[in-house]
N, C-alpha and C positions, 0 to 999 in steps of 0.2 A: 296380414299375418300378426299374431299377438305379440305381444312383446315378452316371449319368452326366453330367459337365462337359465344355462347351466352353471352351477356352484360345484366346485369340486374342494371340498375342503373337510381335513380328518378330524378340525377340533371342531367340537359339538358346540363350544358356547358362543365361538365367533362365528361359522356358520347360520346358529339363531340368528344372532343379532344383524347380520349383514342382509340374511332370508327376513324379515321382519323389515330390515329399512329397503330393502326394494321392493317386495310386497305392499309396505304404503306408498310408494311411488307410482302402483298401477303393473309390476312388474309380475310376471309369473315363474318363479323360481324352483325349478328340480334342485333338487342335493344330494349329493353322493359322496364318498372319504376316500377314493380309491380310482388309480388307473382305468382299472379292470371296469369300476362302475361307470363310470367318461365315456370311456369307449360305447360300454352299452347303451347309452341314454341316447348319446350319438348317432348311433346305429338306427336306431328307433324314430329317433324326433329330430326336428329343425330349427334350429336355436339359434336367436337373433344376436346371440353374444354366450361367451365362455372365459367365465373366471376362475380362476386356478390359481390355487395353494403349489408350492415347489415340491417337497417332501414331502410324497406321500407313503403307505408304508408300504405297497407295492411297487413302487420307479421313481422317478425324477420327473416330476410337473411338466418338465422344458424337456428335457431330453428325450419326452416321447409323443412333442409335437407334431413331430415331420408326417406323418401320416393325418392328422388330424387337420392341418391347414392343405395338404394336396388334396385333401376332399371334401375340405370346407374354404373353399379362398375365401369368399364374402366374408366372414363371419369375423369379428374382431375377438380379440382376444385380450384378457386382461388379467397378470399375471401377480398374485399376492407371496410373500417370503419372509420369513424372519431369519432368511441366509444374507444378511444385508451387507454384502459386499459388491467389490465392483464387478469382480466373473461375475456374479449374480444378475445384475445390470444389465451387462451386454449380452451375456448368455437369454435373456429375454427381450432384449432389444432384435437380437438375430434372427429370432423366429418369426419377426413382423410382428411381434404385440403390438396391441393400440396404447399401452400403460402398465407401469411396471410400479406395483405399491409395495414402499417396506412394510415392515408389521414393528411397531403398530402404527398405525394408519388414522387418516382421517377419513371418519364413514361417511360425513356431510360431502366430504370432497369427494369420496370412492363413488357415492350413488350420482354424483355430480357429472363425473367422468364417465360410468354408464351412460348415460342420458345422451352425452353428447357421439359418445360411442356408435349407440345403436342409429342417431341420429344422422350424422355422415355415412354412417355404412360404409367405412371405407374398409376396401381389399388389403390383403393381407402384402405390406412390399415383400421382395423378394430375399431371399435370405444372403448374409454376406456369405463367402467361402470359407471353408471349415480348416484355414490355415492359420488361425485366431492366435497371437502369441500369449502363450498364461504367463502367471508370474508378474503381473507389473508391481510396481513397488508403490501402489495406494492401499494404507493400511486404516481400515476403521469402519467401523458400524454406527457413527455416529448421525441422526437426523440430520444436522450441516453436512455429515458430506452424502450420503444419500441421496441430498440435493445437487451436491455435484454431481456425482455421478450419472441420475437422470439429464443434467444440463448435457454429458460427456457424449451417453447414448444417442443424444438429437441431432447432435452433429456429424456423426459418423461417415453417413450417407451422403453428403453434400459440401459443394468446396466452401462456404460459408466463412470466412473473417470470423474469426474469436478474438477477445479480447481477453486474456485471463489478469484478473484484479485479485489484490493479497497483499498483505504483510511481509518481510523479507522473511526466510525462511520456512514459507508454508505449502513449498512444494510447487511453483507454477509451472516450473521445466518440464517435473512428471506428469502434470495433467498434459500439458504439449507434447511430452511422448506417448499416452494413454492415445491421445486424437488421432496423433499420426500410426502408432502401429497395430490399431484396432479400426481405423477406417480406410476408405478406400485408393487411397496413396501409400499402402505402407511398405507396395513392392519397392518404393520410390526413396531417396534418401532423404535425412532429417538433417536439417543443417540448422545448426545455434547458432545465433551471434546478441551477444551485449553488446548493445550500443552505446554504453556508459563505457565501455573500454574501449573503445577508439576513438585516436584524436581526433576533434572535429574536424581537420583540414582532410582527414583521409576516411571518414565514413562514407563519403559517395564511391570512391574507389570500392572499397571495401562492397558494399550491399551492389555496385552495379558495376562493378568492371574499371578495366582502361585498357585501351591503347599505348601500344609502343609509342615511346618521345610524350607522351599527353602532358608531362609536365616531370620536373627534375629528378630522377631516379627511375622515373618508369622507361628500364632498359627491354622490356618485355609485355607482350600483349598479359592479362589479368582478369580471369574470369572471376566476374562477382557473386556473392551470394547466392541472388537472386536465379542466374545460372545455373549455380552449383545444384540448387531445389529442383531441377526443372524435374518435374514428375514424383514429388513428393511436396516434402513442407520445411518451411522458411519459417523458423521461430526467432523474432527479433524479442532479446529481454530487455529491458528496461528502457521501453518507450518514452519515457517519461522524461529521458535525459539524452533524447535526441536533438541536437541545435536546429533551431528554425529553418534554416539554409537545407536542410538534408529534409526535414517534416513537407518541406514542400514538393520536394521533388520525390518522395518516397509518395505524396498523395497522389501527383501526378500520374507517378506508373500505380498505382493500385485505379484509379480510374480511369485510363487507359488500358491497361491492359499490356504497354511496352514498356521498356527500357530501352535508355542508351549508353553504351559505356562510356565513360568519361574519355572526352579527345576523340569519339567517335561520330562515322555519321549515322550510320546503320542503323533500325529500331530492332529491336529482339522482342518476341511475343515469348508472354511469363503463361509458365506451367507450372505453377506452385500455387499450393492452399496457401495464408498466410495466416500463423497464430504470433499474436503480440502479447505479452505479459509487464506490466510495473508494479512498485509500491507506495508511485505516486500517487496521491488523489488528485488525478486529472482536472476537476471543473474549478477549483483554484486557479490553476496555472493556465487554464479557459479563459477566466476571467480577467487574468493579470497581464495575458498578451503571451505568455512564456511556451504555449503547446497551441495547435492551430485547432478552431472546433472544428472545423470539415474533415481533417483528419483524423479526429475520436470519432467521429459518428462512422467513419468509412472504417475502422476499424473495429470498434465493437457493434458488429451486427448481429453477434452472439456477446453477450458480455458474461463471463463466469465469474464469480468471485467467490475467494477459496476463504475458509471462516479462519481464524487465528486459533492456536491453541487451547487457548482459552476458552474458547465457545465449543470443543469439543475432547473437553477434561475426558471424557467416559472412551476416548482410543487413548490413551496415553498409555494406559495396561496394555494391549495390542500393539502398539507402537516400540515399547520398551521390548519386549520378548522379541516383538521383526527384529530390531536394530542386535539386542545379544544373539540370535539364530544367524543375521547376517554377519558379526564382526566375527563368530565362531567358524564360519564357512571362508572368510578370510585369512585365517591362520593364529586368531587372537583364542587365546581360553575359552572352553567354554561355557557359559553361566544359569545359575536361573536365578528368578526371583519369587522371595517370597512373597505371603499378601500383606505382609506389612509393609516394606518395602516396597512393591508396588503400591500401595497405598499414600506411603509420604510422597514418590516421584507425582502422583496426582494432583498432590499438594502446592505444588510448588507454580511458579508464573508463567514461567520458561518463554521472554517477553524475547526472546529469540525463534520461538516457535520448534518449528520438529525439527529444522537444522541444528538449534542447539541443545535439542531434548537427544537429538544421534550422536551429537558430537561428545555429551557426558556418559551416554552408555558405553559409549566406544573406550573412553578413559578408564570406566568401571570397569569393562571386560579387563581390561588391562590389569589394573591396579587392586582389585579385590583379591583377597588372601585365600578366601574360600570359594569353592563350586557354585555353595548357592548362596545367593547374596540376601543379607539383616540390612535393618536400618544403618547400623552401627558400622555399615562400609560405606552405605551413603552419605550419611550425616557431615562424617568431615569433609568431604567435596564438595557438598552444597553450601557448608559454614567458612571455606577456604579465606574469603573475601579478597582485598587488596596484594598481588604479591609484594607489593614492598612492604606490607604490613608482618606477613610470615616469612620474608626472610631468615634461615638461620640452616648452618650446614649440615649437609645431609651423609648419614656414614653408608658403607659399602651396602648395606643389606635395606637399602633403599623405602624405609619405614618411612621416611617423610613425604616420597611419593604422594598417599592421600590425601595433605594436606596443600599439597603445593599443584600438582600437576591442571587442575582445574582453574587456581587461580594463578598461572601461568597462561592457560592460555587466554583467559579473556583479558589481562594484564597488557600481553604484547599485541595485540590487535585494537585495545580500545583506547591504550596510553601511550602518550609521547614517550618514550624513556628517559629515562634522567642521564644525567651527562655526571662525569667525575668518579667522585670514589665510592658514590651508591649506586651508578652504573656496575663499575668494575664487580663490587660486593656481588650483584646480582650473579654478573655472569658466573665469578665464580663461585661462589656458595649454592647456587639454584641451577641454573640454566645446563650448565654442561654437563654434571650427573644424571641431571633427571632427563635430559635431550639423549646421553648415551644407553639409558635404561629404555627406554620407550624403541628406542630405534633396535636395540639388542632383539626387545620381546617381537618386534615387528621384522625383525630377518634383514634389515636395513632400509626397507622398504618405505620412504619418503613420504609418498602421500596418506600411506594408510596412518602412518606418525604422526604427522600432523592434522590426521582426523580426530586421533586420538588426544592429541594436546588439543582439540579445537581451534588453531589457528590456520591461517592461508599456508599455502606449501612454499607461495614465495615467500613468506616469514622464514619459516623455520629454513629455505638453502642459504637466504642471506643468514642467518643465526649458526646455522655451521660453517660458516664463512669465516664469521668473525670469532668463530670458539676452537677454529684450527683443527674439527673433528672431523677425523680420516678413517676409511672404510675400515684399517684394520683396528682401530681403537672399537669399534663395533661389535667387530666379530672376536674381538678379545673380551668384551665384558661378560 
């Protein structure tokens, strides 16, 4: 049979250009701009493969596949878009495509992936069920994450060990929940655990259980972790800072396939995918003896690694708007921004990543005067710098807000505090007005507050602890 494709695509000049480079390939290429035209060619001929645009001006590329693969199972499918998100992704992962290309694309690689396409011939998998949760909270169209997101789609189907690699604040949680409630354990539960936060004498407890008496305070049997997953997924974070003692026996049951609970005889057979996430760079600490290599290689059998802010400036615009859309659905003002303002936020390093690109929007929703947000509401939050540098007291109609609330919170998170009477100054001049304003605008609501300050929430209750601020001083201001 000749190596016939169908092109379904409405722009004329990418169409050429795609019909032109599989045509010198030996390819024989129909073209059509429309559902309606698919269907027909369809109808007619026998087509070794079918490429397809999303948006055409007749229907949805994907959405009026289901007919097409129950009467074509052979036939690979390869799905082009410049809807370059992650529903986009999966929603062509679902249908059993052979490949999902953003736009714009690489044509050496697009005729690459034909070839091999038509080459395996492989049938079309089965579709997942159409209980698909929307709404995840992956925001960007940027080629880096495009790339994740094809890493995201491969995994779906299969319990496969991911290892998600990244910078701190660049989202690895959300990809571990993308995996888990888009694939096939999501009827199953999601269980986190930071292994940076548990002492090392209790993370074997912790990940694998105990037994009543196993040792001093265990008055009670203790289902672990591991348990806790059974028929879902076990997202262990920060691998990186697990003690040698635990890396071993966490290797053991991943290669086995059991646990035992601490103090126990019993083996328990695991029913959990496992996704691991750090910010370590692992082959360092490979090298130095500090992480074990058997257990990197058993863990990233998929390795995803999520790009930095930085490498994908062009969501930051997309990013900003999720985060004011979300802090406005939360109970905060609500904002926009203009394209200046979005412009400068682009600007900037944000060496925190999207955790502290949310955490300063969430402040702005706060603390801007106006609906829609200028440079000029920005500027002072981003030039805030050292709080002990802007120290100076703030009167009732809380004008210094802008100036302070930003450099508050990276202040109390990133510095010791001072002891004495620049301690005292602080609290009083800064911390307990602008703590009482923030909480007032948030309904008293704790964590959304100190999203908004960008600190931990255990900061800020030890920080009302020590400021003697009581629920009715709150709802008095």
């Amino acid at each position: 049979m000749p190596k016939r494709v169908l092109l379904v695509e409405d722009d004329a000049s990418i169409a050429l250009v795609i019909t032109a480079a599989l045509e010198a390939e030996g390819f024989e290429v129909d073209q059509c701009d429309s559902v309606a035209g698919r269907d027909r060619f369809l109808a007619g001929t026998q087509y070794r493969l079918l490429l397809t645009d999303v948006m055409l001006a007749d229907g949805d590329g994907i959405d009026t596949l289901g007919p097409v693969c129950a009467a074509h199972p052979g036939m690979p499918i390869i799905i082009l878009s410049a809807q370059n998100t992650l529903d986009t992704a999966v929603r062509a992962s679902d249908t059993g495509a052979f490949e999902y290309f953003p736009k714009p694309f690489d044509l050496e690689e697009l005729v690459r992936t034909v070839t091999q396409a038509i080459g395996k011939a492989e049938a079309s998998e089965p579709d997942l069920p159409q209980d698909v949760p929307q709404g995840l909270p992956l925001v960007g169209r940027s080629a880096a994450m495009q790339a994740v997101y094809r890493m995201i789609t491969r995994v779906l189907r299969n319990d496969l060990t991911v290892l998600i690699l990244g910078e701190s604040g660049t989202g690895k949680e959300l990809v571990a929940e993308a995996i888990h409630q888009l694939g096939n354990r999501r009827a199953g539960p999601f269980i986190a655990v930071n292994t940076a936060a548990i002492p090392a004498e209790l993370i074997e407890s912790e990940l694998f259980g105990h037994e009543k008496g196993a040792f001093t305070g265990a008055v009670a049997r203790s289902i672990g972790k591991f348990e806790q997953a059974s028929g879902g997924t076990l997202f262990l974070d920060e691998i990186g800072d697990m003690p040698m003692q635990a890396q071993t026996r966490l290797l053991r049951a991943l290669q086995s396939g059991r646990i035992r609970r601490v103090g126990g005889r019993d083996e328990i057979s695991l029913d959990c995918r496992i996704v691991a996430a750090t910010n370590r760079d692992l082959m360092p600490m490979i090298a130095a003896g500090t992480f074990r290599e058997d257990l990197y290689y058993r863990l990233a059998v998929v390795p995803i690694e999520l790009p930095p802010l930085r490498d994908r400036v062009d969501d930051i615009d997309a990013l900003s708007r999720h985060f004011l859309a979300k802090a406005a659905a939360e109970g905060l003002p609500r904002r926009n921004l203009t394209a200046a303002a979005s412009a400068l936020l682009s600007q900037q390093p944000w060496r925190g990543n999207v955790r502290e690109l949310r955490n300063f929007i969430y402040r702005l929703a706060l603390l801007a005067r106006e609906e829609v947000i200028d440079t000029s509401a920005i500027e002072p939050l981003l030039n805030a710098g050292d709080a002990a540098s802007v120290v100076r007291p703030s009167d009732d109609t809380g004008h210094d807000a802008h100036d302070l609330a930003s450099a508050i919170g990276m202040w109390l998170d990133e510095h010791t505090p001072p002891s004495g009477e620049v301690y005292d100054a602080v609290l009083a001049a800064v911390e307990r007005p602008l703590f009482l304003r923030v909480l007032s605008q948030t309904a008293g609501n704790q964590l959304r507050a100190a999203q908004v300050l960008g600190i931990n929430r255990n900061t800020l209750r030890k920080r009302l602890q020590d400021l003697r601020i009581t629920p009715d001083e709150i709802t008095s201001v």
